[in-house]
N, C-alpha and C positions, 0 to 999 in steps of 0.2 A: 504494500500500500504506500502509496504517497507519501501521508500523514499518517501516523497512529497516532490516534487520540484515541478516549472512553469509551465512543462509541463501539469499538471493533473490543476494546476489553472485555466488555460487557456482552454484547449480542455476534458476537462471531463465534464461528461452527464449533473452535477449541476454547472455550470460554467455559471456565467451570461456576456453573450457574446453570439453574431453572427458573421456570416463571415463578412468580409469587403465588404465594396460597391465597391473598386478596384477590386469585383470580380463581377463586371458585364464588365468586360471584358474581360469574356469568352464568353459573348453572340454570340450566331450566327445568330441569327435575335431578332429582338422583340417579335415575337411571341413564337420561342420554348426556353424556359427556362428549362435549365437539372440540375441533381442536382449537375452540380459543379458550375455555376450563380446563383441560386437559392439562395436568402439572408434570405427572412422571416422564420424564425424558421418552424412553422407549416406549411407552403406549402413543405418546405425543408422537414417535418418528412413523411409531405406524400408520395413525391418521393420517399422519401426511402424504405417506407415499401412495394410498390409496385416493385422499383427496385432488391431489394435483394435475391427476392422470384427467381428469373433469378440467385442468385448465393449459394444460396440452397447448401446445398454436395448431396441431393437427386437430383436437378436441374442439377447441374454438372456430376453426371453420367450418364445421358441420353444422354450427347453430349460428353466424354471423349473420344469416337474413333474417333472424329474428331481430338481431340488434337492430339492421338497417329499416326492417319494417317501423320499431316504436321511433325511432331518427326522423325519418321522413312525416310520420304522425305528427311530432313537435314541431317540425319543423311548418308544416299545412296548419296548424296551431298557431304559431305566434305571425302567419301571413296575414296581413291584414284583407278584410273581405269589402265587399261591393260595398257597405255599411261607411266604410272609411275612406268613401271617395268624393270629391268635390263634384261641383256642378257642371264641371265639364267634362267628369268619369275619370279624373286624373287620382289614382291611388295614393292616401296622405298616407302616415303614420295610426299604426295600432294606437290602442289604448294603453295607457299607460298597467305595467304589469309587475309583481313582484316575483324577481327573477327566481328566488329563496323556495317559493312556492311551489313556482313550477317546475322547475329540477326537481324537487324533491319527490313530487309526483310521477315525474316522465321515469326517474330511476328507479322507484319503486315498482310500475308498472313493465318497467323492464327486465327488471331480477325476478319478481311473481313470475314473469314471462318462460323465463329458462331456470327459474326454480320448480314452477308447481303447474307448468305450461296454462298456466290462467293469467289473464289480462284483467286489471280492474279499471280501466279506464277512466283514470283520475282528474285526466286534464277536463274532462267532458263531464263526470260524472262526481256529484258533489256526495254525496250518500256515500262513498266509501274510501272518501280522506280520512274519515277518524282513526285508521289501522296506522297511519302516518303518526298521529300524536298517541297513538297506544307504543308505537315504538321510541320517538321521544321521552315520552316519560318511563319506560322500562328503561332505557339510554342513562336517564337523570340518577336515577337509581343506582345502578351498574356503577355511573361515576362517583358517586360518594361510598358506595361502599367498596371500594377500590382504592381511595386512597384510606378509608378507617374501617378495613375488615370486620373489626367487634360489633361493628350494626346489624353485617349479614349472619356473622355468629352466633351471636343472641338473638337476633331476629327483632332488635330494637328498629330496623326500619319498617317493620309494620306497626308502629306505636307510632310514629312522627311523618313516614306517609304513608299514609292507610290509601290514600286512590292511588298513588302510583302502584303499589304492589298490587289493589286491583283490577287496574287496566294492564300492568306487567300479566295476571294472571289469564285476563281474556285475550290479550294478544297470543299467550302458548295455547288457549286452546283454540285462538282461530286459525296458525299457521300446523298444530296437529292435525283439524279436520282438512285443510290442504293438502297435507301431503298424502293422508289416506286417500282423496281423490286422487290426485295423481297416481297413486299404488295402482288404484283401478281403471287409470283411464287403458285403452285397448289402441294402445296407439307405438307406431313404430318411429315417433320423430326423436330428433335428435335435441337436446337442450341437456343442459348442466345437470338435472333431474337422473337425466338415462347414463351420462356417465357415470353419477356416484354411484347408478343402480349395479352397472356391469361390473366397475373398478375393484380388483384385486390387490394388495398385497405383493409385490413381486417376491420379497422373502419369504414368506409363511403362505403365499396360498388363499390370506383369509380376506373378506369383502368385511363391510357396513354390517352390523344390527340395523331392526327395524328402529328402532330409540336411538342408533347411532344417525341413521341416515336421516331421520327429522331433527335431531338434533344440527347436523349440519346444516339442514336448509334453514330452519331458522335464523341460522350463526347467518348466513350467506346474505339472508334477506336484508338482514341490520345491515351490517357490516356492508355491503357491497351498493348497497342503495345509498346509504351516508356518504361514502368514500367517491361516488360518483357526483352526485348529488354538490357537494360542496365542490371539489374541484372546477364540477361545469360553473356553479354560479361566483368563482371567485375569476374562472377565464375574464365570463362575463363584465365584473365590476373593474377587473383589470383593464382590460383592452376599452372598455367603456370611456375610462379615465385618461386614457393614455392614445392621443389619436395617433401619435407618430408610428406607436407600437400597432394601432388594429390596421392603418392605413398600409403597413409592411405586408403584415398577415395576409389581408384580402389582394394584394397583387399577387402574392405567390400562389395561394389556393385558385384564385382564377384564372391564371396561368397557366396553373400546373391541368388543371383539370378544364373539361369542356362542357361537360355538364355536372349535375351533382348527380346524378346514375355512376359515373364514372368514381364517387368517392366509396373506399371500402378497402379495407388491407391488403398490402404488396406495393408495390414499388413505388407508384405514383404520389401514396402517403405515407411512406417511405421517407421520399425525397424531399416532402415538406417540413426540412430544419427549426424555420424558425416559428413556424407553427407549434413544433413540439415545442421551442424554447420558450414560446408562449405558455403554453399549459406547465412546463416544467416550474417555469417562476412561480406562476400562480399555485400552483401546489407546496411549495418551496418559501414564500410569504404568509400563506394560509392553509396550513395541514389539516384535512380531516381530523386527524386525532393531534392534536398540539400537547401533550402531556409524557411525562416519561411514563414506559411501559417496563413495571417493575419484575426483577431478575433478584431471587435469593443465591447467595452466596451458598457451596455447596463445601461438603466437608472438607477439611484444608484450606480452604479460603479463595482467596482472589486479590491480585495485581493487578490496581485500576491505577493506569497514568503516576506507577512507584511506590501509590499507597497501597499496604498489606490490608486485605478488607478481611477479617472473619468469619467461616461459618454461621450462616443464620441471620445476615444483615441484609434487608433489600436495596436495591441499587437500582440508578437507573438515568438514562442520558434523556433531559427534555426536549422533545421533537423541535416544539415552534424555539426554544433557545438554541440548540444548535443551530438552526437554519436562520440563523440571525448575528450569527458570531459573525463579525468582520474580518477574525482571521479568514476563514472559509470565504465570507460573501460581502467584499467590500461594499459598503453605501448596503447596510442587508435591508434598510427601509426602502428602499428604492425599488419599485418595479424594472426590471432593465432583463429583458430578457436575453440578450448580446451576451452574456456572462455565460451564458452554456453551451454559446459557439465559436468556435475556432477561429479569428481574424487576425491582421494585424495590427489591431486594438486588444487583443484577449489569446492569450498562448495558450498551449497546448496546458502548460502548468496550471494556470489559472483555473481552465475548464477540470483538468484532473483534479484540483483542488477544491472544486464548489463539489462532483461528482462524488466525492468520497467522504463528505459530511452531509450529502441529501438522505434525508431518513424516513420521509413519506411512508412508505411503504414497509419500512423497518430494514433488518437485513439476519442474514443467519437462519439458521433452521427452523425459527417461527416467523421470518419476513412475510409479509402477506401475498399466500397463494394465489391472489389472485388479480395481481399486478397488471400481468397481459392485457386482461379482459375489461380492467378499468382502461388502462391507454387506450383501446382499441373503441371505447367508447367514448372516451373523452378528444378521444383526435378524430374519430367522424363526426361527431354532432357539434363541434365547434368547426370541423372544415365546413362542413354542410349548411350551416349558418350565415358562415363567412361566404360563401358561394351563394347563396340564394337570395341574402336579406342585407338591408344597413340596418345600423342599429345603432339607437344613440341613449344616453342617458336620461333621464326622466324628472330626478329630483326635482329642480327646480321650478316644474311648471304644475308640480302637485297642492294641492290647498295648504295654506300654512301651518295648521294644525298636525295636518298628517304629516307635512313636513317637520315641524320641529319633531314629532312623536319620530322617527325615526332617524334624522339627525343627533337627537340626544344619547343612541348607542353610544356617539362617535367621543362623548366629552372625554373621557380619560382614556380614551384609545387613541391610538399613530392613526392620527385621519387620512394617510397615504396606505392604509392595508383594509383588507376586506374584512368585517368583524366579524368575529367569531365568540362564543361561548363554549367552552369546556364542559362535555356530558359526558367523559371517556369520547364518544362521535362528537356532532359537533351542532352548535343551535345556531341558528343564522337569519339574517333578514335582509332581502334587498339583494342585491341591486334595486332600485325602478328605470324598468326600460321602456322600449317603446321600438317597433320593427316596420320596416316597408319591403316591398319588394326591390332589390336594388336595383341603380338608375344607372351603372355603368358595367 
């Protein structure tokens, strides 16, 4: 490596450390253990190797027209309609829209998708956002007893939140009667679902439990709709704020491609560098999970950056502060996406050096599985955006009330990053935007 810092101490493959016990409170019952509960090293390694085989780049293009179908949805979504056209039929500007919202929706709608092969059609359909804020507040939950264990041990957070724990309980039993449809739907398609159903063990032979394999789709749902979900709406607030940065973007995506049928993995989005250095930033300013992801010291101890750490101590490197260190990421307030590609403004060092303290996604034997399948989402539906639509910021032409209500996140925050809240996932509001069909 480059650099060793803490990060690679702590969460690299020779690193003696497990997860914390604080993370048996992501359990959803005692029976199904997925592999973000999952503490013992070897049962952990074997989740995994069964899990992964589901995020494959071979895996993943079996089911990519489902991604492109819910893309092309949002995208016929935020087009403005006949409604939004003047008196000479010249198409204006959507309504103005909370970008927070609708990511969160389109992502959800899209992991259900290749989860549990069911669509809830969220953007359309208002009757079944509430599984959004049943997952929110299980999130809330998850994140405080995570950093103070003895809640979930005692069970003292059922005494101080009695609705979270009860919407946490109806969210397990509405993604359990999910997956049992799924068990029985009679269908030979391909999605995230049918890999974990087939996926083996390559050592031992052995597949999923049925409590193993709802156990993972649950994990999948959270986890992989947040993780999507924020990144798009931080693209968003980024390039919103930053014309020099979207006005880059959109020549190269409309360059590169001739229509947006033509966007979808292999070489052509590929080739769109700064596209991805777009979304890199934006992940890299504003992480899904911004909190450190805690590692007990295991017997003998651990060598973190010289200090001897003992047996039995949790550790652990904070996401949004690493990705903020100016060793690593000069000006790290700064949206500048240039820092993750190669010029003669930005050496190779440089980029090797921002590269090897990005922790988004984490790294090491519990990095998240399912890294691919977010890029692969987040680089279509933002190229596809960028190809189809302008889009501009909204703030300022919204009623002042609303506007201060949602400017006042910003008071003790860097009013140059995307806000965020700490749930373990991540709570968020905003962008407001506003779309046309574009004009060049």
């Amino acid at each position: 490596m480059l650099v060793c810092h803490e990060r690679y101490d702590i969460y690299g493959r020779s690193a003696n450390v497990q997860k914390s016990t604080a993370y048996q409170a992501f359990e959803t019952s005692r029976t199904a253990h997925d592999t973000q509960s999952t503490i013992n090293k070897v049962a952990h390694a074997h989740k995994r190797r069964v899990i992964s085989q589901a995020f494959s780049d071979s895996a993943i293009r079996t089911f990519e027209n489902h991604v492109l179908e819910h893309v092309d949805a949002f995208i016929a979504y935020l087009t403005p309609t006949d409604e939004n056209a003047d008196e000479s039929g010249k198409t204006l500007w959507s309504t103005s829209a909370n970008m927070a919202q609708l990511c969160s929706r389109i992502s959800f709608d899209l992991m259900a998708e290749l989860v549990f092969g069911k669509t809830f059609h969220m953007l359309e359909v208002a009757d079944n956002r509430f599984i959004i804020e049943l997952i929110q507040v299980a999130a809330f939950r998850v994140g405080v007893c995570l950093q103070m264990p003895i809640l979930a041990a005692w069970n003292i957070d059922k005494i101080f939140t009695p609705n979270v724990r009860k919407l946490r309980d109806q969210y397990v039993s509405v993604s359990k009667a999910l997956a049992v449809d799924r068990m029985n739907m009679n269908s030979k398609r391909q999605d995230l679902f049918s890999h974990i159903l087939a996926a083996r063990d390559p050592q031992t032979g052995k597949g999923f439990t049925m409590d193993e394999i709802w156990g993972e789709s649950t994990l999948l749902i959270v986890a992989g709709s947040d993780a999507i979900s924020t990144g798009m709406a931080g693209c968003f607030y980024y390039l919103s704020r930053h014309h020099k940065a979207y006005a880059k973007a959109c020549v190269e995506v409309r360059s590169t491609f001739s229509s947006a049928n033509e966007i979808r993995s292999g070489q052509k989005l590929n080739s769109c560098l700064y596209l991805h250095a777009c979304i890199d930033e934006a992940l890299r300013m504003s992480p899904p999970v911004g909190g450190a992801l805690w590692r007990e010291t295991c017997q003998e101890g651990i060598n973190i950056d010289g200090h001897m750490i003992p047996q039995g101590y949790d550790v652990g490197v904070g996401i949004y502060a690493i990705q903020h260190n100016p060793v690593y990421y000069p000006d790290p307030f700064q949206y500048k996406p240039e820092r993750w590609i190669i010029s003669e403004e930005n050496t190779k060092h440089s980029v090797d050096l921002a590269r090897s303290a990005f922790s988004t996604f984490s790294i090491g034997p519990v990095g998240c599985v399912g890294r691919n399948l977010a890029y692969l989402e987040l680089r279509v539906t933002i190229a596809k955006v960028l190809w189809a639509l302008d889009m501009k910021n909204t703030i300022g032409t919204l009623p002042e009330k609303t506007r201060h209500k949602y400017l006042s996140r910003y008071k003790d925050h860097c009013e140059n990053e995307y806000w965020l809240r700490d749930r373990f996932t991540s709570w968020k509001d905003g962008p407001m935007m506003s779309f046309r069909v574009r004009q060049t």
